[in-house]
Every structure is written in C-alpha cells, then in structure tokens.
N, C-alpha and C positions, 0 to 999 in steps of 0.2 A: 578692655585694655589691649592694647595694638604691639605686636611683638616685634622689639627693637634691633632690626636687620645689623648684622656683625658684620657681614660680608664687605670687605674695603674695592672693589670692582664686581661689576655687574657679571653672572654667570649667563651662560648660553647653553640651551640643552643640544647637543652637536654628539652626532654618533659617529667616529672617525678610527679607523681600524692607524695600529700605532704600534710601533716597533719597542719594546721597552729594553734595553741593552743595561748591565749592572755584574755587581759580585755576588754569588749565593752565598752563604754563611760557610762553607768548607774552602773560600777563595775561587770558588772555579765563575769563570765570566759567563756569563746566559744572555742569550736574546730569543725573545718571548712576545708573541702578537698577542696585544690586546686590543681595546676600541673604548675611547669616551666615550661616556654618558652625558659631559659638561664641560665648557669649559668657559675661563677668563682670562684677562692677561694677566694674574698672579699666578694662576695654578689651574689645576681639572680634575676630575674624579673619573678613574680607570675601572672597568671591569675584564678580569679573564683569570687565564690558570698563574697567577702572581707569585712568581717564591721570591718575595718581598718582605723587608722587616723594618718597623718603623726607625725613619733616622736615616734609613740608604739612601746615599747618593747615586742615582741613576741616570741616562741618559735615553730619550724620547725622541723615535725620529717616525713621521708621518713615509709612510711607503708609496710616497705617488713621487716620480719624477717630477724635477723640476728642468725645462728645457736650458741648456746653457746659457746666459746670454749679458752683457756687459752692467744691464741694470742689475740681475739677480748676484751681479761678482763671478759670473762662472762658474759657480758651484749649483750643486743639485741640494735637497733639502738637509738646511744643519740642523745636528743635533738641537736638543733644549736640555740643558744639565734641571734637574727636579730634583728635591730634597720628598719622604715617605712621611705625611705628617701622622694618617690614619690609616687603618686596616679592618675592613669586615668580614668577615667568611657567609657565603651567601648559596648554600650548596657546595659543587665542585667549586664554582669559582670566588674568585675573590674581589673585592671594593677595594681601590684603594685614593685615599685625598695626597695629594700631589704639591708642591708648592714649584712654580719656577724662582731657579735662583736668580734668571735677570727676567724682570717685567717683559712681554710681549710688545712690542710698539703698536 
C-alpha cells in the first residue's frame, strides 16, 4: 500500500538562514535567526532557538539584501507574515512547521 501524499505543493529541502521577528508570550517583540530545512510556497519548516507557540503570527524575512531596483519596487527583501501550525523540541533547538499566510508566487 503506497502512502497518500497530504502535502497541497511540492516541498524543497533548502537550508536558508532567516530572520523570524514575532511577540513572546509576556508581549515583548523578538527577532531570532533561524535556517530552513524546507520549504514550498505554502509554508516551510524552521529550525533554531524558537520562543515560538503554536497559533503565532510571525513575520519571516531572508537576511540577504536585495539591490534596489524598479523591478524588485525598490525595496529590499519583504517580510512573509507565517501563521505557527507545529512545534518539536529537538535538543536545545527547536522545529517548527510554518504556514504562509499568502501563497509564494
């Protein structure tokens, strides 16, 4: 019996260091470098020191500049808003599955 793939887009195994900006549970805002394991254009799966709680709304921004320029809009790399769907503890660090709330193009 062949086990019936859930996944609605294709994952990528992509190790990408990544900014994860959010609220901790006493309100104070944090930003915290993690790195993919995966990702797709629905969502990805993060590992590092996560003070993450399933259900947060966070905000995901890749640390490479982007050079200014009329096609990129002139901006440098925007955020991606992520909703926290899972959580592992894996040693010191931690897993977490990720949802984007708009689809990657």
């Amino acid at each position: 019996m062949v086990p019936i793939e859930r996944r609605r887009s294709q994952r990528i195994r992509l190790q990408v260091p990544i900014f994860i900006r959010g609220v901790n549970q006493r309100g104070i805002e944090f930003l915290e470098l993690a790195k993919t394991l995966d990702i797709s254009s629905l969502g990805a799966r993060l590992i590092g020191p996560l003070p993450l709680r399933q259900d947060d709304v966070i905000s995901l921004t890749i640390p490479a500049p982007i050079p200014s320029s009329p096609e990129s809009g002139g901006v440098g790399t925007p955020p991606i808003p992520a909703r926290v769907l899972r959580l592992e503890i894996s040693g010191e660090l931690e897993l977490a599955a990720v949802e984007f709330l708009r689809p990657l193009a």
